[in-house]
C-alpha positions in Angstrom: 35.2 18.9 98.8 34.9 22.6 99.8 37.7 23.5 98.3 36.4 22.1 95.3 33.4 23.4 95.2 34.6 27.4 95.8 36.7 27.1 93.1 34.3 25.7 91.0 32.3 28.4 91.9 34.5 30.9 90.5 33.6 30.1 86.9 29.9 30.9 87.4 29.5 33.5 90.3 29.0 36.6 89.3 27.5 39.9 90.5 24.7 41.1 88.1 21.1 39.9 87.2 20.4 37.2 84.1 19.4 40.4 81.8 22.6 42.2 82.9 24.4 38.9 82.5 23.9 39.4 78.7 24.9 42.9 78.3 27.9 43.0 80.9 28.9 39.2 81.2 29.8 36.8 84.5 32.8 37.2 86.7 35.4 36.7 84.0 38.0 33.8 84.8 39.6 32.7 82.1 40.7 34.2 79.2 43.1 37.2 78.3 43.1 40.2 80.6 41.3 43.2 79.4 43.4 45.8 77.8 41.6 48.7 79.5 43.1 51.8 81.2 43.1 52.1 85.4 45.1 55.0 87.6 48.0 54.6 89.8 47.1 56.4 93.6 48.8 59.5 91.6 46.3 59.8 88.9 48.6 58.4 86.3 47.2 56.7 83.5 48.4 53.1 83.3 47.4 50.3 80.7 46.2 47.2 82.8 47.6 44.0 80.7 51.1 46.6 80.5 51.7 46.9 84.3 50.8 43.1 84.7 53.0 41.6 81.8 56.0 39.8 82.8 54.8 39.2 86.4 51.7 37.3 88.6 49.5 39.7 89.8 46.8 39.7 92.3 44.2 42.1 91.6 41.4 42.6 94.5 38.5 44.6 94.0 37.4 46.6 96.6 35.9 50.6 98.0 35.0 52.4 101.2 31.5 51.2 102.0 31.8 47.5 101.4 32.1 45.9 104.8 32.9 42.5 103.4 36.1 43.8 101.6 37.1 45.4 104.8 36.7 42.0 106.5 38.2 40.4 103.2 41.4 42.2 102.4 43.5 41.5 105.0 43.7 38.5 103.5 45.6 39.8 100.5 47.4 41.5 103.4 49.0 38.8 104.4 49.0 36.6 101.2 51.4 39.8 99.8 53.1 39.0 102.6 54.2 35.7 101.8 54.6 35.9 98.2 55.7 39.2 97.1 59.0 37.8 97.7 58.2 35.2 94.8 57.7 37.5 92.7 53.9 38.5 92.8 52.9 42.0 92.6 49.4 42.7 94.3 47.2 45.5 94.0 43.8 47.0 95.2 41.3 48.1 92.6 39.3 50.9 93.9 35.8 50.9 92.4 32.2 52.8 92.5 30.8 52.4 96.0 29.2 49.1 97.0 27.0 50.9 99.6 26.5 55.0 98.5 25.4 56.9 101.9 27.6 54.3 104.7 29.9 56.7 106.5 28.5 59.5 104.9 30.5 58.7 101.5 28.8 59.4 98.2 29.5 58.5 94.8 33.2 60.7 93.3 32.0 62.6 90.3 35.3 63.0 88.6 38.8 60.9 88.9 40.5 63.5 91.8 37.1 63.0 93.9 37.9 59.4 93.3 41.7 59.5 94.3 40.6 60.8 97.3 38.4 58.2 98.4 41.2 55.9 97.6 43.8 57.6 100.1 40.7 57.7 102.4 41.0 53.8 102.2 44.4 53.3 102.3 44.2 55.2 105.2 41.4 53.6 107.4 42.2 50.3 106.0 46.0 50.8 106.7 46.6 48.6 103.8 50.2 48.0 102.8 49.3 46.9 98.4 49.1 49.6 96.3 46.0 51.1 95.1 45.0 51.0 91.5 41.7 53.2 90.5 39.3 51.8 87.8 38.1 54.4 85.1 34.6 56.7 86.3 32.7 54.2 83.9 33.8 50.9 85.2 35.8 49.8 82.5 37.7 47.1 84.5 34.3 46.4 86.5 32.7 46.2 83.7 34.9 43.6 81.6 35.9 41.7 84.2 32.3 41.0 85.8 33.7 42.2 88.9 31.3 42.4 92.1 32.5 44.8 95.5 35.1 42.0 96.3 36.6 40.2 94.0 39.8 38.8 93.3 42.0 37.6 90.2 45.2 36.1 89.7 46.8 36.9 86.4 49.6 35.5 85.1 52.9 37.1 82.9 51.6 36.2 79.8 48.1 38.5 80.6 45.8 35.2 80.9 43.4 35.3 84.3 44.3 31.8 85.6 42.4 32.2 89.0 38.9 34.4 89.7 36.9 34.4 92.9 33.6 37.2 94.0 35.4 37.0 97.2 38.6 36.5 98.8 39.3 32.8 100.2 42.6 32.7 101.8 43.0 29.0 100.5 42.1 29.1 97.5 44.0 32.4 96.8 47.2 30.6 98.6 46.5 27.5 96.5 46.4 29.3 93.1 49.3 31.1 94.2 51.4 27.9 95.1 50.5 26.4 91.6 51.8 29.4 90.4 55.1 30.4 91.6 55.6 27.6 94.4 55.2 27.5 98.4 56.1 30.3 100.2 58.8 30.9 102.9 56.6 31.6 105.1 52.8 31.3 106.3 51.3 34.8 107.3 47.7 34.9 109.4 45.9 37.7 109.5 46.9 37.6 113.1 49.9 38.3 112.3 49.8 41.6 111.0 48.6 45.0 112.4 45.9 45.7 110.7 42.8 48.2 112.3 39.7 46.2 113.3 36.9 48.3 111.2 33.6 47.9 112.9 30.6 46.6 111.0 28.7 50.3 110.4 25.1 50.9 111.7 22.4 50.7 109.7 21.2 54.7 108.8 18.5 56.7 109.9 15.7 55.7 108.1 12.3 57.5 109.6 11.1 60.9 109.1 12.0 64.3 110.9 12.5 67.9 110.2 15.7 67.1 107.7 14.9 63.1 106.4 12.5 61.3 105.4 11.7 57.5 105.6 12.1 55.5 102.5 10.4 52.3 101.9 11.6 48.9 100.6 12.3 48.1 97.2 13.8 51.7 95.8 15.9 52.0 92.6 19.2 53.9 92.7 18.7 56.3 89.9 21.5 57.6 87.2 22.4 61.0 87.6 25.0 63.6 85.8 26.4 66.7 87.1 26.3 69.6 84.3 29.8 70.0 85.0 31.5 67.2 86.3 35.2 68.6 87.2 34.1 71.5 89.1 33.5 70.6 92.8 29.9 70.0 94.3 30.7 70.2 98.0 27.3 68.7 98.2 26.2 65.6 96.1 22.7 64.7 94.9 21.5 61.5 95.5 18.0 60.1 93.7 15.8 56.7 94.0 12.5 56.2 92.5 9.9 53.6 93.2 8.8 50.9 90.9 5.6 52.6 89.8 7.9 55.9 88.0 10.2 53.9 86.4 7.4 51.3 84.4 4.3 53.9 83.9 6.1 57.2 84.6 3.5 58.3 87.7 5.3 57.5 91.2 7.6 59.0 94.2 11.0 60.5 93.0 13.4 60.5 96.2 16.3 62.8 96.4 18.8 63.8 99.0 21.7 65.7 99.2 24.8 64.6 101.3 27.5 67.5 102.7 30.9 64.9 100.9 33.3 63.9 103.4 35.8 63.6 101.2 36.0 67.4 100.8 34.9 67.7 104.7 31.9 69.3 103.6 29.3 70.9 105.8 25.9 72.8 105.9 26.3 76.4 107.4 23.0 77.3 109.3 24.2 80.8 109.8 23.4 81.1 105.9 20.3 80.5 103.5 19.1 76.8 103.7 19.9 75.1 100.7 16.8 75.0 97.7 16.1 72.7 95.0 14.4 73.6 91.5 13.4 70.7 88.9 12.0 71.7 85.3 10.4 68.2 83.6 9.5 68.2 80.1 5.9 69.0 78.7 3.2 66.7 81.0 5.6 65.8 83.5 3.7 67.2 86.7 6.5 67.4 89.6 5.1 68.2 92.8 6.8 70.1 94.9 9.1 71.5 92.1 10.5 73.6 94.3 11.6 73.4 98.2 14.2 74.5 100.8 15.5 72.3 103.8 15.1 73.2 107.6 17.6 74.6 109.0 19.8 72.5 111.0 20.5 72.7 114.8 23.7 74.7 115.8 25.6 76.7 113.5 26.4 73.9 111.1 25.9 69.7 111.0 26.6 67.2 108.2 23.5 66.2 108.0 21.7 65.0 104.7 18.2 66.9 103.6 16.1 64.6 102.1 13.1 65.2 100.0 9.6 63.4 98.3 8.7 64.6 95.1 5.2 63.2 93.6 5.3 63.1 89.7 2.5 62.2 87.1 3.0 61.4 83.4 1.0 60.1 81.0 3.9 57.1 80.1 7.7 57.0 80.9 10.1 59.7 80.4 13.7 60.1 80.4 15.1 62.6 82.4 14.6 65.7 84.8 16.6 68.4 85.3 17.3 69.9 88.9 19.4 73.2 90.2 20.4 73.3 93.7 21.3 76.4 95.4 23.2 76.2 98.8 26.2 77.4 100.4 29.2 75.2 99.7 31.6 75.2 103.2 34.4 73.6 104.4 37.0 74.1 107.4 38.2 76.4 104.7 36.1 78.2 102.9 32.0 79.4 102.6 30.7 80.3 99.0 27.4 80.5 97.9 27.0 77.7 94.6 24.8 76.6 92.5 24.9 73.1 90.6 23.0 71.9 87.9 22.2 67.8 87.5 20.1 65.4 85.2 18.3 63.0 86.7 17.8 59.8 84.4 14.7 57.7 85.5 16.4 54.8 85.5 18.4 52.3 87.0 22.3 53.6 87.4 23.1 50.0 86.8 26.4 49.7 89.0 26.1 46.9 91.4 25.6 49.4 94.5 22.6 49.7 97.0 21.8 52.2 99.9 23.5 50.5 102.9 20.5 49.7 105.9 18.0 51.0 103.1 16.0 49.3 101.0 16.2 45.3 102.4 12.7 44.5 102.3 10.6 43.8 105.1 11.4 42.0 108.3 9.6 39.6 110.3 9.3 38.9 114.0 12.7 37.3 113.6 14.3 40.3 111.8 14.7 38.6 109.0 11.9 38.6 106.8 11.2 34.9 107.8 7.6 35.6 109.3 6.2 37.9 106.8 7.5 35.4 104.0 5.6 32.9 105.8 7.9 30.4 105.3 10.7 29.0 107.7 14.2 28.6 106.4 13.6 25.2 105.3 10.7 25.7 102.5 11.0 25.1 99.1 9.5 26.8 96.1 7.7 24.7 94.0 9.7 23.7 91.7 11.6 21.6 94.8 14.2 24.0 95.3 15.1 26.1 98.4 14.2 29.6 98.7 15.7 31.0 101.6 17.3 34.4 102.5 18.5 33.2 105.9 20.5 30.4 103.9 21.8 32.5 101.1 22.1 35.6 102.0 25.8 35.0 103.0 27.0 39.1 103.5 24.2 39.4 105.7 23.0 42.6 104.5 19.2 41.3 104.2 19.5 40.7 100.1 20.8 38.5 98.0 22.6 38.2 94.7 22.8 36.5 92.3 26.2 35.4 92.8 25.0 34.1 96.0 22.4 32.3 94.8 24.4 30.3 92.4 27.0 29.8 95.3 24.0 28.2 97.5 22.5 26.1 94.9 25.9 24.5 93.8 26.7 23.3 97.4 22.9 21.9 98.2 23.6 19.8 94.7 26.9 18.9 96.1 25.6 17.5 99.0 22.9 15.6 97.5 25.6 14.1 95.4 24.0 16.1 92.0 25.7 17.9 89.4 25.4 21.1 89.0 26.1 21.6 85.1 24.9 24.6 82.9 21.8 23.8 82.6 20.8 24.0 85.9 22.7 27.4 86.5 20.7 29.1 83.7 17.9 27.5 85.3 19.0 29.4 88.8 19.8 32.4 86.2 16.7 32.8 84.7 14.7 32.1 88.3 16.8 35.0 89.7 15.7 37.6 86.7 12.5 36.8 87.2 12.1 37.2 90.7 14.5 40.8 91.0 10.8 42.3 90.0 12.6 46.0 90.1 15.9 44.6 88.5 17.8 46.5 91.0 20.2 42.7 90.8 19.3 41.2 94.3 16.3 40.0 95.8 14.0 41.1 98.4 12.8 38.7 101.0 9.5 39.6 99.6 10.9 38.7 96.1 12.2 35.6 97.2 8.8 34.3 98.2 7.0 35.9 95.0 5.7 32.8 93.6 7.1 32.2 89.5 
């Protein structure tokens, strides 16, 4: 029955709200393969439905900053393992980060910044499958309806015969058994030697000299470097609260994060770094100017982390900000300036700000006294509405994948159906409930009543 039900669940989980449902589509499990370009760990350019003809292939979503796929893959570890020698090729599809900010890692603005992260995987992950890289747009993301973990079986003709929004290991093993046969032999994770990555701890989030605290319910905002090939030793990052994206007037949040891929550091023997912003006519930024602390000792890593207060009469589209610092490594110490547009509005690619933004907790840590409900109440329509139950990555939201997963199995085990209707009921409830449409709810959202 559970086995059932999971791979049931692969034809309707999927990662993104009911609005982005339309535009972007669910996790995609059946149907031809996308023909859309990835890179091999080189930076080759490879044709997707081309590498996979002729052959199964597994291909397994995954990044730096998504604990669950570093719990998840060795899974595919050990199912390549078993069946490579039947003839099934398996690769890794390194995507845009699941959680921007965890381990200091920030978004790659161009395809080498991305192949490094990549290598940075292979290497802490110690994985043994090839990586694949997905274009800087998400093209395979994108088409496939891909969430931080998913994974497909595709067979020699191109046709996706198996999709899950997370590795199983027995559902994977069955597909692959239906496919090519049983293997020779049975591998357990236990089996191989793979590193044990720790579960990260949460960030800093309270004020002081260099950060500031950010509240619940912030949207990750679109940005683009003016010139996205050179290197920006340092990386902007920008969130804005509800109240500036719908009427224009509200608290812009911006950092900027020393990359670790390019082992990147503040000098605080040199100038601090400084920010300028220019907004279009009636725009009011306030400050539109400032310049960090200074850090303790002669350099740190470090993010500096700014409010900004803006007022408009209605929405606008974009800001534009210079920052001024002095670029270092191990290597080298130059001063730089970069140049970015901020978009006010949602960058729209399945991450969120690890430890940041997870709405707010109750006595039990969970949200469960301040929603003043216990993990047992129902909304009023009959029909459970629990973080605690569905929020099965435990990072303190939920998805809508993982809503549809929890409503199918509390049908299940009242012996009901759970047909299309009632998932575009679940859809619908889900879009409107994400009140920011950042794609997950809030325990605060949960309990917003419809």
């Amino acid at each position: 029955m559970i086995k059932k039900y999971y791979l049931t669940m692969a034809l309707v989980g999927c990662f993104f709200s009911f609005t982005q449902i339309q535009a972007q589509g669910m996790l995609k499990s059946s149907g031809t393969l996308p023909n859309v370009s990835v890179f091999d760990s080189q930076g080759n350019a490879l044709k997707l439905k081309e590498l996979c003809q002729g052959k199964y292939t597994v291909l397994a979503s995954g990044c730096l900053t998504c604990p669950e796929f570093h719990k998840s893959y060795k899974e595919v570890e050990a199912a390549n393992h078993d069946f490579k020698s039947k003839g099934v090729q398996f690769y890794y599809v390194y995507k845009s980060l699941r959680h921007p900010e965890l381990g200091g890692y920030v978004e790659a603005q161009n395809m080498s910044e991305r192949l490094l992260q990549l290598a940075e995987a292979q290497r802490q992950l110690g994985t043994k499958v090839p990586w694949l890289a997905d274009t800087l747009d998400d093209a395979l993301r994108i088409s496939l309806g891909a969430n931080s973990q998913s994974v497909y079986l595709i067979s020699p003709q191109g046709d996706i015969v198996y999709a899950q929004g997370n590795t199983r290991r027995d559902d994977l093993r069955q597909a692959l058994i239906k496919a090519v046969g049983e293997p020779q032999t049975v591998t357990e994770v236990a089996d191989l030697t793979l590193p044990t990555i720790q579960r990260p701890s949460r960030l800093i989030n309270e004020d002081s000299n260099l950060g500031v605290k950010r509240p619940e319910g912030l949207t990750i905002l679109k940005i683009t470097p003016t010139k996205p090939d050179d290197t920006y030793y340092v990386k902007l990052r920008a969130e804005a609260d509800d109240s500036l994206l719908t009427t224009g007037t509200g608290r812009l949040f911006i950092g900027f994060y020393p990359d670790p891929i390019h082992d990147a550091h503040w000098n605080n023997l040199t100038p601090p770094m400084q920010y300028t912003i220019t907004s279009p006519t009636g725009v009011v930024v306030n400050p539109k100017t400032a310049t960090a602390v200074i850090g303790e000792g002669d350099s740190d890593t470090l993010p500096r982390q700014f409010w900004i207060d803006i007022s408009a009469d209605e929405p606008f589209d974009s800001l534009d900000l210079q920052l001024n610092y002095y670029g270092c490594t191990p290597d080298l110490c130059m001063a730089l300036s970069h140049q970015y547009t901020v978009f006010i509005k949602n960058e729209d690619r399945g991450a969120r700000t690890y430890g940041m933004n997870k709405g707010q907790k109750g006595k039990n840590g969970k949200g469960g006294k301040d929603s003043k409900r216990d993990k047992n109440s129902k909304n009023k329509r009959g029909m459970p509405l629990s973080l605690d139950q569905m929020d099965a990555d435990d990072d303190q939201k939920v998805s809508l994948e993982e809503m549809l997963i929890f409503y199918k199995k509390s049908q299940a085990e009242q012996g009901r159906e759970f047909d299309e209707i009632a998932q575009q009921r679940v859809q619908k409830r889900f879009s409107r409930l994400d009140s920011n449409q950042d794609s997950f709810l809030s325990a605060q959202e949960l309990v917003a009543r419809e």
